[in-house]
C-alpha positions in Angstrom: -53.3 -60.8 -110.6 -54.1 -60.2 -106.6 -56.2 -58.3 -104.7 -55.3 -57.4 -101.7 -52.0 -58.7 -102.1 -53.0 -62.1 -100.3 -51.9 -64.0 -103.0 -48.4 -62.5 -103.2 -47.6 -62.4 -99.5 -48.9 -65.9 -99.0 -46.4 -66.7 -102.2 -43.4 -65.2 -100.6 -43.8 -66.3 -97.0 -45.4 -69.7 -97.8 -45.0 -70.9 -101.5 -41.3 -69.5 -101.8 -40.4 -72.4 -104.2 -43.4 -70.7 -107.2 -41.7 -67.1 -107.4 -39.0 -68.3 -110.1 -42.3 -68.7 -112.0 -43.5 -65.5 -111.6 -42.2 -62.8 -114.0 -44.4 -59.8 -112.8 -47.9 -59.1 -111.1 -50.6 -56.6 -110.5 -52.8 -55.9 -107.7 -56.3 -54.5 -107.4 -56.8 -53.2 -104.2 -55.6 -49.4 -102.1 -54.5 -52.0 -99.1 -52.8 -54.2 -101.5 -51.0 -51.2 -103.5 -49.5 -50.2 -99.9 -48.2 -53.6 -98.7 -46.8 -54.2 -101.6 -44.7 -50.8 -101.5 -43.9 -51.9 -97.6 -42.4 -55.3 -99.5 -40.5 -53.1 -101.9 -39.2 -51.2 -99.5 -37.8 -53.3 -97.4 -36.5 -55.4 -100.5 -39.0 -58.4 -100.1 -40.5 -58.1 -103.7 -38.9 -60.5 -105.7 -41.0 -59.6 -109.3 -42.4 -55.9 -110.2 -45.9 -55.4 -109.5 -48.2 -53.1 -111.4 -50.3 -50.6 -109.3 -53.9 -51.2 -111.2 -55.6 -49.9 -108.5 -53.8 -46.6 -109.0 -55.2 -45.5 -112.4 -57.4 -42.8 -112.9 -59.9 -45.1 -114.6 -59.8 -47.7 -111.7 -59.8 -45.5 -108.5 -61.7 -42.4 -110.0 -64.8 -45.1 -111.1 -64.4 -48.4 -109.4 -63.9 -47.2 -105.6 -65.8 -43.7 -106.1 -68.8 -44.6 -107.7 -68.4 -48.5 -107.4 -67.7 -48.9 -104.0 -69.9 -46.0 -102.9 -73.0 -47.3 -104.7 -72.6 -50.5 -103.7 -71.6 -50.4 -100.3 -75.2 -48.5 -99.8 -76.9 -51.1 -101.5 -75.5 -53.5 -99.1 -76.6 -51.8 -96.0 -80.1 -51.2 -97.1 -80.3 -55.2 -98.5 -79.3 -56.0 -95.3 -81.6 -53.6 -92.3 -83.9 -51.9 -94.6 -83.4 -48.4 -93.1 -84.3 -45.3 -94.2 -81.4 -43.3 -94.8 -82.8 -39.6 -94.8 -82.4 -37.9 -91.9 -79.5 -40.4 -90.3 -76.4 -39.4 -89.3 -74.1 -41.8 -91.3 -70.5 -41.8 -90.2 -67.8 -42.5 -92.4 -64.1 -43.5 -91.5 -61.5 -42.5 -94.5 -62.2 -39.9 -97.1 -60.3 -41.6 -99.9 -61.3 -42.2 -103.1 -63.9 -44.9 -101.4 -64.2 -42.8 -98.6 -65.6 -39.9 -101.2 -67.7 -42.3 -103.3 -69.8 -43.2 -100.3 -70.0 -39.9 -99.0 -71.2 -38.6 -102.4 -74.1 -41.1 -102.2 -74.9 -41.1 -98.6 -75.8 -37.1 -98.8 -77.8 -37.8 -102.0 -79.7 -40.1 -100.2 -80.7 -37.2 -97.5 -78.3 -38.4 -94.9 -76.3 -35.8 -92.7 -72.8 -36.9 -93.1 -70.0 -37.1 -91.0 -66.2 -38.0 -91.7 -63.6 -38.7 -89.8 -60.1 -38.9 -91.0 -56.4 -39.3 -89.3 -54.6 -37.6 -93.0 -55.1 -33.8 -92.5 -55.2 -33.5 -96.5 -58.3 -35.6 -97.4 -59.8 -34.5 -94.2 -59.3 -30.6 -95.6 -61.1 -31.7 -98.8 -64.1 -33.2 -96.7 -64.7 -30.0 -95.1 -64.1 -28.1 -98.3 -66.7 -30.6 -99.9 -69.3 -29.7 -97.2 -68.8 -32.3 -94.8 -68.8 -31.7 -91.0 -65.5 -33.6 -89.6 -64.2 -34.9 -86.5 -62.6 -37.2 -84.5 -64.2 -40.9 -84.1 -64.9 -40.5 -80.2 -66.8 -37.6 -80.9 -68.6 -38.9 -84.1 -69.6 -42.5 -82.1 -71.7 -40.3 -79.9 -74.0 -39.3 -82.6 -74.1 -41.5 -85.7 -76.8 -43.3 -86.4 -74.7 -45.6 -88.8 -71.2 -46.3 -89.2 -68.9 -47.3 -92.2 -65.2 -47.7 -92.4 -63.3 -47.8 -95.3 -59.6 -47.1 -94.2 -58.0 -50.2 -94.6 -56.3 -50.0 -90.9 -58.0 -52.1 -87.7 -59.7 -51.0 -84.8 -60.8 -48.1 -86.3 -64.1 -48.5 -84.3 -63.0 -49.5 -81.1 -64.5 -50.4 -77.5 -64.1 -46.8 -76.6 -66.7 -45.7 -79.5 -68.8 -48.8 -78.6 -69.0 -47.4 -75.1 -71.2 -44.3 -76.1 -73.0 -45.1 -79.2 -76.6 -44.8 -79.7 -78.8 -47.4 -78.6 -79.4 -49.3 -82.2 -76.3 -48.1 -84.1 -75.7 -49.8 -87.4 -71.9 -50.5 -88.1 -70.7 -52.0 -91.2 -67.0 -52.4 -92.9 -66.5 -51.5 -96.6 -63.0 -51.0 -96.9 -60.5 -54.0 -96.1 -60.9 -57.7 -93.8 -63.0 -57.7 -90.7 -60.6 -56.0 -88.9 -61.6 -52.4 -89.1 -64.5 -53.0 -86.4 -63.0 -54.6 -83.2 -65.4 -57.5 -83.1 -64.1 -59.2 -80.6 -64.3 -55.5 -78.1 -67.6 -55.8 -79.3 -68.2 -59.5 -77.9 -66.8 -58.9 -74.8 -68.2 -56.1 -74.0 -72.2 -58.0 -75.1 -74.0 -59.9 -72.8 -76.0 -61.6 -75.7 -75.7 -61.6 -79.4 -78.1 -62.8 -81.6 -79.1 -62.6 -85.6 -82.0 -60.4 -86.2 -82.0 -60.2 -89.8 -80.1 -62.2 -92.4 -76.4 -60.2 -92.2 -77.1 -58.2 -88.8 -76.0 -59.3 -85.7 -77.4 -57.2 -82.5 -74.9 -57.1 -79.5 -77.1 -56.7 -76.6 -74.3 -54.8 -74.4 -74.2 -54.6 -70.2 -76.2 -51.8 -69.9 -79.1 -52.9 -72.8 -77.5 -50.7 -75.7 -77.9 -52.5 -78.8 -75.2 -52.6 -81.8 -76.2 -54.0 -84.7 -72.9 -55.3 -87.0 -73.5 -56.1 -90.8 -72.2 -59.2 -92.4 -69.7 -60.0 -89.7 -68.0 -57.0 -90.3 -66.7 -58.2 -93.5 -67.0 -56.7 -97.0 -70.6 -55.1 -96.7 -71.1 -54.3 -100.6 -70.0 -58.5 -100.9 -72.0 -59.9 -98.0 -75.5 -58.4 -98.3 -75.2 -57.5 -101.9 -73.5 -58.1 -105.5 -70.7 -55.9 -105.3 -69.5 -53.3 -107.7 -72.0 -53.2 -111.0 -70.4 -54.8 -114.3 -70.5 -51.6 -115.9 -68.1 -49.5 -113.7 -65.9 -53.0 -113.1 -65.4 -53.0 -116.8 -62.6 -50.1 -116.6 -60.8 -51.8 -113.2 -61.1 -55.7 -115.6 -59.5 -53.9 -118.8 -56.4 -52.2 -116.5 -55.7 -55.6 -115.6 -55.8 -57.4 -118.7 -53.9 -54.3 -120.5 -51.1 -54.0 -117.1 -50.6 -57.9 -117.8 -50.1 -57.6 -121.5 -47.7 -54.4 -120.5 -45.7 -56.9 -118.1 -45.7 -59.8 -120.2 -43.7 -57.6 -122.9 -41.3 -55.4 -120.4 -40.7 -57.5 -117.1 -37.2 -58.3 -118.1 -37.1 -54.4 -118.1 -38.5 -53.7 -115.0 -37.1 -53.9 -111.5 -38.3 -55.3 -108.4 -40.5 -52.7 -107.3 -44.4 -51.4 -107.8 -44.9 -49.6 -110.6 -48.2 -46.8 -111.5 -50.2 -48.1 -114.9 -49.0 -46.2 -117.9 -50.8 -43.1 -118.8 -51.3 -44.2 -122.2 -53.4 -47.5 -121.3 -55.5 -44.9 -118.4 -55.9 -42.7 -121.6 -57.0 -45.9 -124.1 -59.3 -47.7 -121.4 -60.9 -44.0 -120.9 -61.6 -44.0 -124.5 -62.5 -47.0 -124.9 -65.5 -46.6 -122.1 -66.6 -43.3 -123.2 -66.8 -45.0 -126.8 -69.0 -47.5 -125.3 -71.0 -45.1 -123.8 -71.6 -43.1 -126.9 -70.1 -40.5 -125.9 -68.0 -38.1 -128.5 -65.5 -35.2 -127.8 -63.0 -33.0 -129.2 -59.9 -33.1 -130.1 -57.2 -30.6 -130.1 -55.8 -29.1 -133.6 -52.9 -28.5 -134.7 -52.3 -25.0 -134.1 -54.0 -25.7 -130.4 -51.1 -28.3 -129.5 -48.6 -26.0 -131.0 -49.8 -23.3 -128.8 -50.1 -25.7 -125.3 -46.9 -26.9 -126.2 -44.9 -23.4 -126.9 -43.3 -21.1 -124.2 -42.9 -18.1 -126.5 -46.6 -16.6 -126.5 -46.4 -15.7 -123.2 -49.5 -16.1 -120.8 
């Protein structure tokens, strides 16, 4: 069980000698999920992986509302700012990218999103979202937050015109998606001003301030994800390894999605939990969805 896919890189660069162990994984993450399809691809996996991260009941909860709940309560743990009225910048619009937005505006916060996928950047704008292009966000945000996945997506050339005092913080992946080290050598003084910010005093007396290193905000200054939405990511695991346990002699070397049918149990499982009742299809109502004759 990885997330990130640390554990099974590490395995098959380091630890070759453990993988005729290892009958099957799954990993967690959206970064993880894609380095593991770069393995596959190039024929580096040596044991299937299951995609957890790619159920509905993992990346519809856990990084919508999960990460973008969290990821707020980090960055007001950490500066205590008022988020009303800020511009808050966010780099990525996926399914983390969405969550934090979502919560950002309900917090009174004009949002901005930038975006280097024209589809997810077409559903920001569609969702009400003004988006552009970083160099033109850095200018005006107030607080930035990526959560791509990719490095140096705020980079010395957005440091150059930021706001004096902007607040940047990662959410999405290692401290890599702020170029810290830009950053330092660009500073002529850093110093901690609060527990988890760091102010970059730069050349010309701009301040920066950088959250928890630039490392998991939501992990650094907070608790991470709350139990309750974690539930559904914990029970795709446990189901995905009971599903591998049983078929890996079936399955080939590659990543594979989580089977509907454990998205649709874990779904009902949660909504039981919740107290939550609804209706089910009868008889004549499948026949019908299920028939071409009727017409339209």
């Amino acid at each position: 069980m990885d997330d990130g896919a640390d554990l099974v890189s590490t395995m098959h660069k380091e630890r070759r000698d453990l993988l005729k162990n290892v009958i099957g994984g799954t990993e967690e993450t959206t970064t993880g999920v894609i380095r593991l399809r770069a393995m596959a691809a190039d024929g580096a996996l040596n044991f299937p992986v299951i995609a957890v991260n790619d159920a509905q009941t993992k990346h519809f909860f856990d990084n919508r509302y999960g990460t973008g709940q969290s990821t707020i309560d980090g960055i007001v743990r950490a500066t205590n700012v008022l988020l009303a009225g800020r511009v808050f910048v966010i780099a990525g619009y996926g399914w983390c990218g969405r969550g934090l937005a979502m919560r950002a505006r309900g917090m009174g916060a004009n949002v901005v999103i930038t975006e280097v996928e024209p589809l997810p950047a077409l559903e920001a704008v569609m969702d009400g979202f003004r988006v552009m292009e970083m160099k033109e966000a850095a200018r005006i945000g107030d607080i930035f937050v990526t959560v791509t996945g990719d490095l140096n997506v705020i980079d010395q050339q957005h440091f150059e015109v930021m706001k004096d005092g902007a607040i940047i913080a990662n959410s999405g992946h290692f401290n890599v998606e702020i170029n810290i080290p830009a950053l330092e050598k660009m500073s002529k003084e850093k110093r901690l001003v609060r527990p988890f910010v760091e102010q970059y005093v730069l050349e010309d007396n701009r301040r920066i301030n950088l959250l928890g290193e630039g490392r998991l905000i939501n992990l650094a200054a907070a608790e991470g994800h709350p139990a309750s939405v974690m539930d559904m990511s914990f029970a795709n695991q446990a189901l995905s390894v009971e599903y591998m346990v049983k078929y890996a002699d079936k399955l080939e070397k590659r990543v594979y999605s989580v089977p509907e049918e454990i998205d649709r149990q874990i779904a009902r499982l949660k909504l039981d939990a919740m107290g939550v009742q609804i209706d089910s299809l009868t008889p004549e109502q499948v026949k019908y969805l299920n028939s071409w004759e009727e017409g339209t």
